[in-house]
C-alpha positions as CSV (number, residue, x, y, z in Angstrom):
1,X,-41.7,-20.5,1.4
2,X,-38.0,-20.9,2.3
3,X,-36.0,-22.9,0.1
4,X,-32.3,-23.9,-0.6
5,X,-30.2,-24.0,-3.2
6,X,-28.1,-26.9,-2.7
7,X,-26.3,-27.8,-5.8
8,X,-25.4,-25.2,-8.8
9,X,-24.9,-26.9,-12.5
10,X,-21.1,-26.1,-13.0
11,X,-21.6,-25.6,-16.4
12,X,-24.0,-24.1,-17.0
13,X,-22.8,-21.0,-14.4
14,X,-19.2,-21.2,-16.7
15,X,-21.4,-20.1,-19.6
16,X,-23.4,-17.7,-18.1
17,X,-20.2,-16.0,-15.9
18,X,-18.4,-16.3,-19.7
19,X,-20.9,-14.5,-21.8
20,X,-21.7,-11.7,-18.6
21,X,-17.8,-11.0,-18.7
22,X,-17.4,-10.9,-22.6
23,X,-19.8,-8.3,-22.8
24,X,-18.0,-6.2,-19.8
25,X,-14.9,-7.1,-21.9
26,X,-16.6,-5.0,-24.5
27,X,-17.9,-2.3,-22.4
28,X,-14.0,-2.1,-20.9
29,X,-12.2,-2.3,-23.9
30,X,-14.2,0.7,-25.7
31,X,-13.8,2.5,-22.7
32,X,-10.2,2.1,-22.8
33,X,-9.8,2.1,-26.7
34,X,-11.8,6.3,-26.2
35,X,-9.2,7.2,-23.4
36,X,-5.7,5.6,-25.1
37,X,-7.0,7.7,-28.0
38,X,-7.2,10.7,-26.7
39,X,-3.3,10.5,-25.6
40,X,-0.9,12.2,-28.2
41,X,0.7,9.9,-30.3
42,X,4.4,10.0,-30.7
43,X,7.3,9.6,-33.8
44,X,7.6,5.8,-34.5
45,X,5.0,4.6,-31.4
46,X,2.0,6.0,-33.9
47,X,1.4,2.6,-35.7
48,X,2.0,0.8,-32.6
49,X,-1.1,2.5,-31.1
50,X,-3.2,1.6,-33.8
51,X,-2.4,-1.6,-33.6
52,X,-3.0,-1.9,-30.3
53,X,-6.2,-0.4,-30.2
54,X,-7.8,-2.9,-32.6
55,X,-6.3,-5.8,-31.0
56,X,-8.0,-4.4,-27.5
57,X,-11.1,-4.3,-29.2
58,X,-11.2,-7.5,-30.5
59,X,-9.0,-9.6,-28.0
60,X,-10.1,-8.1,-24.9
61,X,-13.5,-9.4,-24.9
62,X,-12.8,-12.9,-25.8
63,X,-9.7,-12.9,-23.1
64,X,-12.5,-11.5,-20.3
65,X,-15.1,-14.0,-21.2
66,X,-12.5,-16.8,-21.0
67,X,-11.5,-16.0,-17.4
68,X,-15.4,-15.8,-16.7
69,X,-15.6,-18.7,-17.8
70,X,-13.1,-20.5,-15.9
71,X,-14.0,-17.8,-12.4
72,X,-17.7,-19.1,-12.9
73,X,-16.6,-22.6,-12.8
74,X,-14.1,-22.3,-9.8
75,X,-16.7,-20.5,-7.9
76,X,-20.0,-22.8,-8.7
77,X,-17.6,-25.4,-7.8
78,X,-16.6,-24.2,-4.7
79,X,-20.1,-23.0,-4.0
80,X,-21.1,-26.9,-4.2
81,X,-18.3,-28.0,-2.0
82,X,-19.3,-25.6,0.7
83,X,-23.5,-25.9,0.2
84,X,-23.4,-29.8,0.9
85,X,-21.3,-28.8,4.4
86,X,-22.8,-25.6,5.3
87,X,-26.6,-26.5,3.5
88,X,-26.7,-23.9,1.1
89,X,-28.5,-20.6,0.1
90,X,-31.8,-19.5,1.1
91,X,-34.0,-18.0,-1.2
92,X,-37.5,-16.9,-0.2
93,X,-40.2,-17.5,-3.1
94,X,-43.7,-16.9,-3.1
């Protein structure tokens, strides 16, 4: 059975696209965190690292989920906008 998806709740595809990109904002800024500590550190710049590592562990995830946020809403917005022109996705479902 063929059917389509014609409408997609704005919403609720922000919050989904907001926590799916918070948790690659974690997976990235670990990954990033492990190789930025592996360069030597230098003189004065030493604390400045440091710093800079913690704040990419905590700020990079929430700045990632924010744009997924915002990203997921453009796009199930846009998706709506085209689906009522076009008729929207087909899924096949048993």
């Amino acid at each position: 059975m063929v059917q389509h998806v014609k409408r997609i709740g704005v919403l609720q595809q922000a919050k989904i696209m907001g926590a799916l990109y918070f948790l690659l904002g974690i997976v990235a800024a670990i990954c990033i965190w492990g190789f930025s500590s592996m360069m030597p550190n230098f003189g004065a710049g030493r604390a400045f690292g440091a710093g800079m590592g913690a704040g990419l562990l905590l700020f990079a995830p929430v700045i990632y989920g924010v744009i997924g946020f915002i990203a997921g809403a453009i796009v199930a917005w846009l998706y709506n906008i085209c689906a009522s022109i076009v008729g929207g996705m087909e899924l096949e479902l048993e």
